[in-house]
C-alpha positions as CSV (number, residue, x, y, z in Angstrom):
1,X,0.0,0.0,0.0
2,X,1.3,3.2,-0.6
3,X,0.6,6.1,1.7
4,X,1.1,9.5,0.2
5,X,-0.8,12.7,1.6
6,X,0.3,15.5,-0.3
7,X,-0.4,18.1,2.3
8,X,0.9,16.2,5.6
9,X,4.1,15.3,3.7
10,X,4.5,19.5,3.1
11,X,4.0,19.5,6.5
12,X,6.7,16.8,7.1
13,X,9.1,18.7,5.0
14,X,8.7,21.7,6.7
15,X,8.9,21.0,10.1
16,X,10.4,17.2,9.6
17,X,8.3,16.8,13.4
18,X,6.3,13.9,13.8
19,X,3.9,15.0,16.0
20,X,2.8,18.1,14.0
21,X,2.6,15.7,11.0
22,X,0.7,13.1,12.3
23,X,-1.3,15.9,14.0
24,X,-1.8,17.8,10.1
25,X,-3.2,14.6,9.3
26,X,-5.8,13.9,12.3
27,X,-6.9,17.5,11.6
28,X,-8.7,19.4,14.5
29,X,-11.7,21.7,15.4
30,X,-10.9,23.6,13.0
31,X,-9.4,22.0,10.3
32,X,-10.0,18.8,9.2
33,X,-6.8,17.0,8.3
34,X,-6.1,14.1,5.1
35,X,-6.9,11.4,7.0
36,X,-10.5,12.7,7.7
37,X,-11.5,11.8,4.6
38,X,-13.6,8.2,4.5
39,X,-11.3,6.3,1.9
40,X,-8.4,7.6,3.4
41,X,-9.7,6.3,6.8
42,X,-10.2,3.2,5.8
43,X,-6.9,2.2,4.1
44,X,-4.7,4.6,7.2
45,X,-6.6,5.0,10.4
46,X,-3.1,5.6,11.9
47,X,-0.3,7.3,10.1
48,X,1.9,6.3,12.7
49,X,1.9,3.0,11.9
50,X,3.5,3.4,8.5
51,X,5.0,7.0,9.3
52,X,8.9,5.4,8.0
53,X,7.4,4.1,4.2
54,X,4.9,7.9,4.4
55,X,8.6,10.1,5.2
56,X,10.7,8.2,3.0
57,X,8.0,8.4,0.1
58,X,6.9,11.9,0.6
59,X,10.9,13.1,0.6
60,X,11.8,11.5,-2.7
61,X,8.8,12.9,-4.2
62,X,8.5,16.2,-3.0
63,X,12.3,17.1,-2.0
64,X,13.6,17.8,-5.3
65,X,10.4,20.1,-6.2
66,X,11.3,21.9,-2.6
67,X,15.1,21.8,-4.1
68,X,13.4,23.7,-6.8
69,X,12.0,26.5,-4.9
70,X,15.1,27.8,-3.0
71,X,16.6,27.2,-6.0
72,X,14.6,30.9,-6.9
């Protein structure tokens, strides 16, 4: 299974802090995270559990785009 969230793994990137991320995902009161959504519920109830194959993933996808930016 492959778990890619496009906005937790920005999150990831930018703080590399697993709590925040894991918290990005859950959401909150006021902002419901990825892993609200029913499908992705279903497939991840717990990022946690799979946070080393998500970090790894999201960094060789989204690194060399962030390499990009400063880059500019």
């Amino acid at each position: 299974m492959v778990h890619f969230y496009p906005k937790t793994a920005w999150q990831w990137l930018k703080t590399e802090d697993q709590n925040k991320t894991i918290q990005a995902f859950k959401g909150n009161q006021f902002c419901s995270g990825e892993g609200a959504e029913v499908h992705t519920q279903r497939v991840c109830p717990d990022l946690s559990e799979c946070f080393s194959e998500f970090t790894a993933l999201a960094e060789s996808l989204l690194l060399p785009l962030l390499a990009l930016e400063k880059q500019k």
